[in-house]
C-alpha positions as CSV (number, residue, x, y, z in Angstrom):
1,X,67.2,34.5,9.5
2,X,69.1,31.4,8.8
3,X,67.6,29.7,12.0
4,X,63.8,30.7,10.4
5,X,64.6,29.1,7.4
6,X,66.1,25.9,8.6
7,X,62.6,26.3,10.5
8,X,60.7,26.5,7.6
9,X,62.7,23.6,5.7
10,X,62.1,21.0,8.5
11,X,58.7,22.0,8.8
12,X,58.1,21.3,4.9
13,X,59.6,18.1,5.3
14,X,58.2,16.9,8.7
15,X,54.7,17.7,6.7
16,X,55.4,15.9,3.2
17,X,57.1,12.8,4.8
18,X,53.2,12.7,7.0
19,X,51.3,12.8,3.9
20,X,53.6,10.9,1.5
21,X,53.3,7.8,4.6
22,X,49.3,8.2,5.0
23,X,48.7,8.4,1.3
24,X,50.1,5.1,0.1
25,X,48.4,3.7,3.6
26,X,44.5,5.2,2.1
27,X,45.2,3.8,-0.9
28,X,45.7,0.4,-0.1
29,X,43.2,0.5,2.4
30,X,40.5,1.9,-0.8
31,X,41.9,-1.4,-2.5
32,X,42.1,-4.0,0.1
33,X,39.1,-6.6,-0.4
34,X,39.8,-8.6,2.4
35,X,37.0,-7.3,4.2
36,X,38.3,-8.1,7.2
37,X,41.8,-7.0,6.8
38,X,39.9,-3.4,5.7
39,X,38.5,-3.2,8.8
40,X,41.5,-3.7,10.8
41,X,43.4,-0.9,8.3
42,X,40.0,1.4,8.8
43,X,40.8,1.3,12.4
44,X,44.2,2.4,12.2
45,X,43.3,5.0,9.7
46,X,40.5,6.3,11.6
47,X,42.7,7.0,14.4
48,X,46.0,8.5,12.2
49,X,43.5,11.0,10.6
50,X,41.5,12.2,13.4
51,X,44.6,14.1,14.1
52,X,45.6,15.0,10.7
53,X,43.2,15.3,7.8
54,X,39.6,15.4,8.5
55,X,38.4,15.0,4.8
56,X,40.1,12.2,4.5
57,X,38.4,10.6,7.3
58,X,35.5,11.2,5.7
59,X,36.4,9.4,2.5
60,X,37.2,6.3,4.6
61,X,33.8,6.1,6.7
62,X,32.4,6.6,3.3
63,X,34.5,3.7,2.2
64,X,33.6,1.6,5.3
65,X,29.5,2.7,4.9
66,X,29.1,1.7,1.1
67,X,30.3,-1.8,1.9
68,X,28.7,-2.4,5.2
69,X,26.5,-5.4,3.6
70,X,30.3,-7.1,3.1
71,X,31.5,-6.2,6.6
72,X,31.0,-7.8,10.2
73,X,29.6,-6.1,13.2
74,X,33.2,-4.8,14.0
75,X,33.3,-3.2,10.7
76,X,29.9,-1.7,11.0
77,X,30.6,0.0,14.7
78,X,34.3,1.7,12.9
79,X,32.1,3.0,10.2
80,X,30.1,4.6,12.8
81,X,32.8,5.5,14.8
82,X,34.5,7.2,11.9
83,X,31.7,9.2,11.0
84,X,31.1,10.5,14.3
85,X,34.9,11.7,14.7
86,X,34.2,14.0,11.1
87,X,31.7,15.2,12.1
88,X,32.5,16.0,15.3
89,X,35.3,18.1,13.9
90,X,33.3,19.9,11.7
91,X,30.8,21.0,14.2
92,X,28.1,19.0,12.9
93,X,26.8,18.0,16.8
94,X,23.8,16.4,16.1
95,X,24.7,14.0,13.5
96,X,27.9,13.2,15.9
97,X,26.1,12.0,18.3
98,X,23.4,10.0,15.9
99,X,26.9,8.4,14.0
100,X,28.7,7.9,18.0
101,X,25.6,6.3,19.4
102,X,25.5,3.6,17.1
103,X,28.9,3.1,17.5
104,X,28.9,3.1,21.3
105,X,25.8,0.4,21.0
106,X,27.6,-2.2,18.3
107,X,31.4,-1.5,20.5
108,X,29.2,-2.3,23.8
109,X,27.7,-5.7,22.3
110,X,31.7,-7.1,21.1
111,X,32.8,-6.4,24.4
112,X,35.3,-3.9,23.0
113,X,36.0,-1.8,25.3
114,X,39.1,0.1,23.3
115,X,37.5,1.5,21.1
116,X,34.2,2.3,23.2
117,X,36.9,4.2,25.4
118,X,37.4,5.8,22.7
119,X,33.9,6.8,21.7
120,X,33.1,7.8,25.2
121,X,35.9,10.4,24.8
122,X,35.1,11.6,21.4
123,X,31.4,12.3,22.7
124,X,32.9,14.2,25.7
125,X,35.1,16.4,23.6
126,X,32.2,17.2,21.2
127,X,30.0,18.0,24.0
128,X,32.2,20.1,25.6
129,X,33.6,21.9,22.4
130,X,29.6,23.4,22.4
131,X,29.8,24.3,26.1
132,X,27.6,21.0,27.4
133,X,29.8,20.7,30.3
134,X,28.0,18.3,32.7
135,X,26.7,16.2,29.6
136,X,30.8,16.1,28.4
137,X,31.8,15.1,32.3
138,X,29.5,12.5,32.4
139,X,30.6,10.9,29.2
140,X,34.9,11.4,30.4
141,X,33.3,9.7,33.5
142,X,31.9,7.0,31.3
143,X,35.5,6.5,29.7
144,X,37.2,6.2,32.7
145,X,35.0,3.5,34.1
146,X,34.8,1.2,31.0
147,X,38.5,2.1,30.3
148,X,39.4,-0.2,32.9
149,X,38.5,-3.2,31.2
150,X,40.2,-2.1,28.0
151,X,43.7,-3.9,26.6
152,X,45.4,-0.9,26.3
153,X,46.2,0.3,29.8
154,X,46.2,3.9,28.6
155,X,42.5,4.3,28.0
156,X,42.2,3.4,31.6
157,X,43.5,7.2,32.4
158,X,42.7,8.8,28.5
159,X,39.0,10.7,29.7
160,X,40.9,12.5,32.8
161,X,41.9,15.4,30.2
162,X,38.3,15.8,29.4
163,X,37.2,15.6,33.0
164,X,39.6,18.1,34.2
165,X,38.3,21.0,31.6
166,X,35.1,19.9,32.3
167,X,35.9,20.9,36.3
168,X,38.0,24.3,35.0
169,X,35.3,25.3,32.8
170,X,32.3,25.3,35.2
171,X,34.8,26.8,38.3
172,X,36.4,24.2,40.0
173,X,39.7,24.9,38.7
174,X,41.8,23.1,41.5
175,X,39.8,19.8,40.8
176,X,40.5,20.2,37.8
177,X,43.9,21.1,37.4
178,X,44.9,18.1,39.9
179,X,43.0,15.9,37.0
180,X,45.2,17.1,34.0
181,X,48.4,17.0,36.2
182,X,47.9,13.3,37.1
183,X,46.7,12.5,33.3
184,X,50.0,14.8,32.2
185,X,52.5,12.0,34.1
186,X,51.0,9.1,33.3
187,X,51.0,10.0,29.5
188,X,54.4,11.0,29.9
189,X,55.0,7.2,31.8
190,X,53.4,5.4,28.9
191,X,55.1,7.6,26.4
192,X,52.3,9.2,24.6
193,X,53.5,12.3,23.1
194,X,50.4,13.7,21.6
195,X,48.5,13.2,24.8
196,X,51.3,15.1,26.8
197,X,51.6,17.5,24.3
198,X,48.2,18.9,24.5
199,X,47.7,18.0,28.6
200,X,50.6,20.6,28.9
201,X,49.4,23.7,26.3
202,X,46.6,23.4,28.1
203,X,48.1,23.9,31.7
204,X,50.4,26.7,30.1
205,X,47.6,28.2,28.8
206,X,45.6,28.3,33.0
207,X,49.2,28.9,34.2
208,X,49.4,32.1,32.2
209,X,46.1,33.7,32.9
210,X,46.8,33.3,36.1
211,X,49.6,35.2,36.2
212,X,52.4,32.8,36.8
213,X,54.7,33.4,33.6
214,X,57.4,31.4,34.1
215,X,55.7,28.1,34.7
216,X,53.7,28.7,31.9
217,X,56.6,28.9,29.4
218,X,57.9,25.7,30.9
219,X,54.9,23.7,30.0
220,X,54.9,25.8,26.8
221,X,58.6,23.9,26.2
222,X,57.3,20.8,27.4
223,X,54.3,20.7,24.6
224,X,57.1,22.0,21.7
225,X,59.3,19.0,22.7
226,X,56.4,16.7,22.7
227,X,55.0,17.8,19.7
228,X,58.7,16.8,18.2
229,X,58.2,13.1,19.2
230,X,54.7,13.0,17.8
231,X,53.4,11.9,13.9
232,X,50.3,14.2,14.8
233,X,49.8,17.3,12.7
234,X,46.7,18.6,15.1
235,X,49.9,18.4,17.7
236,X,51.9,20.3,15.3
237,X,49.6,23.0,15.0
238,X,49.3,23.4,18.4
239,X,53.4,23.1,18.6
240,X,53.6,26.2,16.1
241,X,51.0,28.0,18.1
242,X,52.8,27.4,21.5
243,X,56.1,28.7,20.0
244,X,54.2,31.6,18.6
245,X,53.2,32.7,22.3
246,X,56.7,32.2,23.4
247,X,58.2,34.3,20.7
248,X,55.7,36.9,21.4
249,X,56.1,36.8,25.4
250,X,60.0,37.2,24.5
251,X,59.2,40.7,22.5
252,X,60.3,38.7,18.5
253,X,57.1,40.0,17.0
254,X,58.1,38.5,13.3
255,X,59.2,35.1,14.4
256,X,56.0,35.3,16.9
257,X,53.2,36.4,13.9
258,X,55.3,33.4,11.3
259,X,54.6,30.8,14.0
260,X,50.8,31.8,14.5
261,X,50.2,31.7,10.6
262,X,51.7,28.4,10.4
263,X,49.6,27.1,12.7
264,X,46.8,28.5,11.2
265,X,47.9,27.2,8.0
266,X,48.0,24.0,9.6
267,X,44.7,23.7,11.0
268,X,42.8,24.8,7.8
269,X,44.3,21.7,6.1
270,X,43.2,19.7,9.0
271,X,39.9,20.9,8.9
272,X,39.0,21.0,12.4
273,X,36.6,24.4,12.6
274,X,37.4,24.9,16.7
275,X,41.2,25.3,16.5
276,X,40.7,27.2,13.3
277,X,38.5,29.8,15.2
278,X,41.3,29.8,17.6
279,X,43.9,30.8,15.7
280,X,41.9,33.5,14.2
281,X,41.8,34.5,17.8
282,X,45.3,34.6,18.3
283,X,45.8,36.4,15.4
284,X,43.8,38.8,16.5
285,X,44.9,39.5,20.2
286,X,48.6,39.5,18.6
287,X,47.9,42.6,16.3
288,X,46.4,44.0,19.3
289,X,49.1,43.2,21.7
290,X,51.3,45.2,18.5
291,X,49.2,48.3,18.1
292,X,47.9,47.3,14.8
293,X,44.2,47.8,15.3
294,X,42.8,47.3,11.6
295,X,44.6,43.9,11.3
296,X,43.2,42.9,14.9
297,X,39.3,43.8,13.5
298,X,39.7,41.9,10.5
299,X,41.1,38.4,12.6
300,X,38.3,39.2,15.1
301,X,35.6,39.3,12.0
302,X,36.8,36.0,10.5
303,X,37.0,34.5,13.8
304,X,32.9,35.8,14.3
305,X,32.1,34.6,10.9
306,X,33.6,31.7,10.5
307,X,31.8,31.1,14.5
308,X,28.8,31.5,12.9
309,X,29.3,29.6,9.8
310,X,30.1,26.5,12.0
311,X,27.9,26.7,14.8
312,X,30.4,27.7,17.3
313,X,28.1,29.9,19.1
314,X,30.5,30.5,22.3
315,X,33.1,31.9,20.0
316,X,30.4,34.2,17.9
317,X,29.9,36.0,21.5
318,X,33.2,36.0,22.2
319,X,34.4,37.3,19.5
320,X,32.1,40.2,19.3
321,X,33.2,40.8,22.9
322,X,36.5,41.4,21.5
323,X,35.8,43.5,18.7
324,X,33.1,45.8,21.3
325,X,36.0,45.7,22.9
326,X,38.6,46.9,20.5
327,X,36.1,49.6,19.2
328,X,35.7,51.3,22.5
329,X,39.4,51.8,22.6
330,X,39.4,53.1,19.1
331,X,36.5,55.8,19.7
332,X,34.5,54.1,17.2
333,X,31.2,54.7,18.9
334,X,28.9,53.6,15.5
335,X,30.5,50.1,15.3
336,X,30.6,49.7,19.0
337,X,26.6,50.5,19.2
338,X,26.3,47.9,16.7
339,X,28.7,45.1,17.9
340,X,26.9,45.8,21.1
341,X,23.8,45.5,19.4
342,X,24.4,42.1,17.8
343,X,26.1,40.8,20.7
344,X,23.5,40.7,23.3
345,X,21.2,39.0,20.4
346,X,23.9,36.1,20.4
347,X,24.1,36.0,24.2
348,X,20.5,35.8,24.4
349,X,20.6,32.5,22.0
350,X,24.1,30.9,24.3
351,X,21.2,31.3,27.1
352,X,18.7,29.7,25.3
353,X,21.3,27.0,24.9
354,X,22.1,27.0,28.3
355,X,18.8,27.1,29.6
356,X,17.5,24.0,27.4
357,X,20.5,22.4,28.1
358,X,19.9,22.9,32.4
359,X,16.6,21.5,31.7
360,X,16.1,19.2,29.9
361,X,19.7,17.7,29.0
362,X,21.1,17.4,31.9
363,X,18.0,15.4,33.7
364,X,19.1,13.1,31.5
365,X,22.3,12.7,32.2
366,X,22.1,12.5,35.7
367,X,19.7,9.4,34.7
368,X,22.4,8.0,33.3
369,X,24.7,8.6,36.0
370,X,22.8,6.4,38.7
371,X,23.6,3.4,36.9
372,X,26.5,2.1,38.4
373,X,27.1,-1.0,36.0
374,X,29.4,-0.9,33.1
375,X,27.0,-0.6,30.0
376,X,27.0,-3.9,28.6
377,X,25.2,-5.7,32.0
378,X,22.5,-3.6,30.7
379,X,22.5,-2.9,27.0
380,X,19.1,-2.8,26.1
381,X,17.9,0.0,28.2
382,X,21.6,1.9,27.5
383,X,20.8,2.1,24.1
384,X,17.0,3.4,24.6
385,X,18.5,6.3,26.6
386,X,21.4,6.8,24.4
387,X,18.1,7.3,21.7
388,X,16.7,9.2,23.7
389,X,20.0,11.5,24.6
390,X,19.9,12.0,20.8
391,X,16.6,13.3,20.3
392,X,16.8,16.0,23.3
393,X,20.0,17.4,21.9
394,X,18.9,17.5,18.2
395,X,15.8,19.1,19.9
396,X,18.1,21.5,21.2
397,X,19.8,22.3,18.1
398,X,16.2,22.6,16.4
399,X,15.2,25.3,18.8
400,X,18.3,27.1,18.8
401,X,17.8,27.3,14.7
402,X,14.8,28.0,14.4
403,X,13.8,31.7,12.3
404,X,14.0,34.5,14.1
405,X,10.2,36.4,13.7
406,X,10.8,39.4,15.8
């Protein structure tokens, strides 16, 4: 009990000390009218909350968009960029990608190819958070190739994360694994905490389903340790949530369930809508793993509507697959018929996706693939495509949406 406590203690402070630093930083960065100098802080704010307060990255695109008249190309291209990251972390795809691919154009025409690195890899993660897999590889492929000619030697190797799920979650899992190894080193070589942090959850997470236990709760201590050496709340979460599976795995049910509500705690003051959904995920598989079915259904149903709420339409099937599930252990025939019901409705709009997404999407994409210049030899025509890359996925998003007559 007095080990949980000194827990909770360091956890309250390790969160105040983050938010008494980042407040004094918005506020001078609301009252800085150097417009130049506001730029330079937007950047730095733009990439301190991405990981840990998504409203207030709204506030400061906002900030960055009301004065664009005042600001220089740069400063246009951040208040893009900035936009983009919100709303790609509140599932908002389609005005993501508008926001990213004026970003992407403005980044392309300075030559900077930091921050385009980073736009590449925002657009991946976005894409592949909806289950656009060979859109989100070709955009981590994208980052890898202009990352070369960045400053920063670490967006050189910064997309290979993305390129490796990409491989794991379309069934190449060795390719893919080898990817997030090799991208696991060199952000432990170049000392970046966050990136190692999550590289390795991830790992512990394939390591486990596959079976190998003990390897998995080594990565699992690897993440926790790096999650230590990181400013990054997102990381915390995740740290929390990692410790909860070890405490579970290790039969401490109580320290286990404190952990997972943390993190869930966490992530809701974040803001980002996937991990949220996660967590209610965990939550419910750990009342499951405990025998404590009615607790399990309700984590299930928040996870489902809060899926549907944000457009997360892999997680709306899957979480009805877990509650059909849960129900046909329980003998509830009734709610299994309609879970059952309801779930091959949703499947049949993830096909629709999919099937739009074979089509017409991904032709696109592979367009975009046969050019084998960096972007800016060829702007012009990069950002006609990147238009057009827009219009087929709001498209997409259109059809998925549209009322259901039947």
């Amino acid at each position: 009990m007095h080990s949980l406590n000194h827990c909770i203690f360091t956890v309250i402070i390790v969160i105040t000390n983050l938010f008494c630093f980042s407040q004094v930083a918005f506020e001078d960065f609301l009252e800085e009218t150097d417009s130049q100098v506001k730029v330079e802080m937007g950047v730095e704010l733009w990439d301190y909350y991405t990981r840990n307060n998504v409203d207030t990255l709204r506030l400061i695109g906002d900030e960055l968009l009301i004065n664009t008249s005042e600001l220089d190309v740069l400063g246009e291209a951040v208040a893009n960029g900035v936009m983009g990251s919100y709303y790609f972390r509140t599932g908002e795809l389609r005005s993501c990608i508008l926001f990213f691919s004026n970003a992407i154009k403005l980044f392309e025409s300075l030559g900077n190819f930091d921050l385009l690195t980073d736009c590449y890899n925002e657009v991946g993660n976005c894409l592949y958070s909806q289950g656009y897999y060979n859109q989100a590889s070709y955009f981590f492929q994208k980052s890898l190739l202009v990352g070369k000619e960045a400053l920063d030697k670490t967006s050189s190797f910064s997309g290979l994360i993305g390129l490796g799920k990409t491989y794991c979650a379309v069934g190449d899992s060795s390719v893919g694994i080898n990817l997030i190894w090799k991208y696991c080193t060199l952000s432990k070589l170049n000392h970046k905490w966050e990136a190692l942090g999550n590289a390795s959850a991830y790992l512990a997470q394939v390591c486990e389903e596959n079976g190998e236990v003990e390897l998995s709760r080594s990565l699992y201590s690897m993440s926790i340790e790096s999650a230590k050496k990181s400013d990054s709340r997102t990381l915390l979460a995740n740290g929390f949530n990692n410790q909860a599976i070890v405490w579970f795995e290790s039969d401490d049910y109580d320290s286990s369930l404190f952990y997972f509500k943390k993190s869930l705690m966490v992530r809701m003051e974040i803001g980002k809508v996937k991990a949220v959904c996660e967590s209610y995920f965990n939550l419910g598989n750990f009342f499951w793993g405990i025998n404590s079915m009615d607790s399990s259904e309700l984590y299930f149903r928040k996870a489902y509507r809060y899926g549907r709420k944000n457009q997360l339409q892999g997680d709306v099937v899957d979480a009805l697959e877990n509650l059909v599930d849960l129900y046909i252990e329980l003998g509830y025939k009734g709610k299994m018929e309609r879970a059952s019901a309801e779930l091959t409705l949703e499947r049949k709009r993830l096909d629709a996706r999919a099937n739009l997404n074979h089509e017409v999407l991904l032709d696109t994409i592979n367009f975009l693939k046969k050019k084998k210049e960096i972007v800016s030899n060829d702007s012009f025509i990069f950002e006609v495509v990147m238009c057009v890359l827009l219009i087929l996925i709001s498209a997409v998003f259109i059809y998925i949406d549209r009322p259901n007559l039947t």
